[in-house]
C-alpha positions in Angstrom: -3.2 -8.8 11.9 -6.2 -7.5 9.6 -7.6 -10.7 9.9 -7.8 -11.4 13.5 -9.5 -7.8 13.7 -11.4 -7.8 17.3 -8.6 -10.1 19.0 -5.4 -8.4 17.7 -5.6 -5.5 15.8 -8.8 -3.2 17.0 -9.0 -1.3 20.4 -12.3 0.3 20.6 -11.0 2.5 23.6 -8.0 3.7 24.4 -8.9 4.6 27.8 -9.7 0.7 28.7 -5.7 -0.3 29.7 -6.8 -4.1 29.9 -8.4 -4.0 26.3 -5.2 -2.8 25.8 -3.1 -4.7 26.8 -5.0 -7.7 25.7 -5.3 -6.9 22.0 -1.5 -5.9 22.5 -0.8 -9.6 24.1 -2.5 -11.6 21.4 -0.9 -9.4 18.8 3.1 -10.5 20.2 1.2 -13.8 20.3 0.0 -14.5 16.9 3.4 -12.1 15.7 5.9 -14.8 17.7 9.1 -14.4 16.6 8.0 -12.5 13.4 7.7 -9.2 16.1 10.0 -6.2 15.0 10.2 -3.0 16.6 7.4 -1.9 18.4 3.6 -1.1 18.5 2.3 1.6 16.3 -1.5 2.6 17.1 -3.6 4.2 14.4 -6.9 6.1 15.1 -9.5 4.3 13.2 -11.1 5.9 9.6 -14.3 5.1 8.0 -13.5 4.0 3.8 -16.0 3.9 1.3 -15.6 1.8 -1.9 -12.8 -0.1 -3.2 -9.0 -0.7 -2.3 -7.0 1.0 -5.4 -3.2 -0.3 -5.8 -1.4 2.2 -7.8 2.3 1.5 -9.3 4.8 3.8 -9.3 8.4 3.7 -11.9 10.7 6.2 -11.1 8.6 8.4 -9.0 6.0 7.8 -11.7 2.5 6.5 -11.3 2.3 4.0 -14.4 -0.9 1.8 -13.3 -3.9 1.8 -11.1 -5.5 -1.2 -10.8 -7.6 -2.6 -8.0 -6.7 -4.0 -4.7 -5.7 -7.8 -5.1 -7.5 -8.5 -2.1 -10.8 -7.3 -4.2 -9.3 -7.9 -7.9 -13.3 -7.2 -9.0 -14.2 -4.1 -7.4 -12.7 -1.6 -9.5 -11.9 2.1 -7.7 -13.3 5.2 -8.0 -11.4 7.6 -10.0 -8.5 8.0 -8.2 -7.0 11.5 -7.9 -3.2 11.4 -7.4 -2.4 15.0 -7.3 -1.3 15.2 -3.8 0.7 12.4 -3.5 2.7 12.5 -7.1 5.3 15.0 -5.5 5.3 13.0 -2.3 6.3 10.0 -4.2 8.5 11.4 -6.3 10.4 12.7 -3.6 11.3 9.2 -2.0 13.3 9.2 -5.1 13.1 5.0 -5.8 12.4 3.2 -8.5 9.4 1.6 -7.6 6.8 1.6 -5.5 3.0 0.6 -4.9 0.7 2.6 -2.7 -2.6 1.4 -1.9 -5.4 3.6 -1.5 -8.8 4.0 -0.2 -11.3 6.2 0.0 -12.5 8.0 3.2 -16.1 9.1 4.2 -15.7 12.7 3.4 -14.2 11.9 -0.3 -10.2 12.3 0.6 -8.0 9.6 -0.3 -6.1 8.0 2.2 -2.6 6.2 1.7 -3.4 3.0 3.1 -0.1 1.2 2.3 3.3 2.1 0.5 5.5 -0.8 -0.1 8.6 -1.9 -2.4 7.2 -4.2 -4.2 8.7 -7.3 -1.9 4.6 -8.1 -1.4 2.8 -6.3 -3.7 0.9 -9.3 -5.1 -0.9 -8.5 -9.0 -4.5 -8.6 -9.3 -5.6 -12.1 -10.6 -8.3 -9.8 -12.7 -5.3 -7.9 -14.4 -3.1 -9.2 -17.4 0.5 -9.0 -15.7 1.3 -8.1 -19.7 0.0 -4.5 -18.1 2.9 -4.6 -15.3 6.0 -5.9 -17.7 5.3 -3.1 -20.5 5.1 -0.6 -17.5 8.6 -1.7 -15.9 9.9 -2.2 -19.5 8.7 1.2 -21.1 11.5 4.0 -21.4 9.3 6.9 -19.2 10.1 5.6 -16.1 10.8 2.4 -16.1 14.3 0.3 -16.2 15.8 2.2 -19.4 14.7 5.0 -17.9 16.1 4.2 -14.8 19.5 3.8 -16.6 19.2 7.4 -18.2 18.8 9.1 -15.3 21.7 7.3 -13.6 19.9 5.0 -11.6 20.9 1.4 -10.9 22.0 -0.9 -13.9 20.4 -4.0 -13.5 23.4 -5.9 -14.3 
């Protein structure tokens, strides 16, 4: 619902119950019969700079390139130290996480998905993605060595 923003997604206050429940209305609304589960509420963070998408083989960041939703704004230098063990951990095969920046400098995980929408940045060579999922570290052989899935 990013982009209907002010109607759907945004509640300024949570103490006003009608903002509430109107953002939550026009959210089922615009959702239909796309609506799973329930709501989830996030407190609202201040980002600086650009979207990064990372992609991750086998627990493995192979490539950080930028958001696809800004292919030209290129991130900051990214610093993955404190989520390479978390991601590893899930234990898949692949991943993206998309990250942003927040005011005081930490990254934030903005998104982690399978892959099922993790559209490639029209800026990028998609030559970049097929070596990655092809390489040995990592990727599908290497998914094979380590007992993973065949892709048979």
């Amino acid at each position: 619902m990013k982009h209907y923003w002010q109607e759907a997604a945004y509640i300024p206050d949570l103490a006003d119950a009608d903002a509430v429940r109107r953002v939550a209305a026009r959210f089922l609304e615009l959702r239909d019969d796309a609506f799973t589960g329930g709501f989830v509420l996030r407190r609202f963070e201040n980002f600086v700079g650009a979207e990064a998408r990372t992609w991750w083989i086998g627990g493995q960041c192979a490539l950080v390139t930028p958001h696809p939703d800004t292919p030209d704004e290129v991130p900051d230098e990214v610093d993955l130290t404190q989520l390479e063990p978390l991601v590893a951990e899930l234990m898949l095969p692949f991943v993206t996480v998309d990250l942003v920046r927040r005011t005081d400098g930490a990254w934030r995980v903005v998104e982690l998905g399978d892959g099922q929408v993790s559209d490639w940045p029209l800026t990028r060579d998609p030559a970049e993605l097929i070596t990655a999922l092809a390489s040995p570290v990592g990727g599908l052989v290497g998914m094979r060595e380590n007992g993973g899935d065949d892709a048979d």
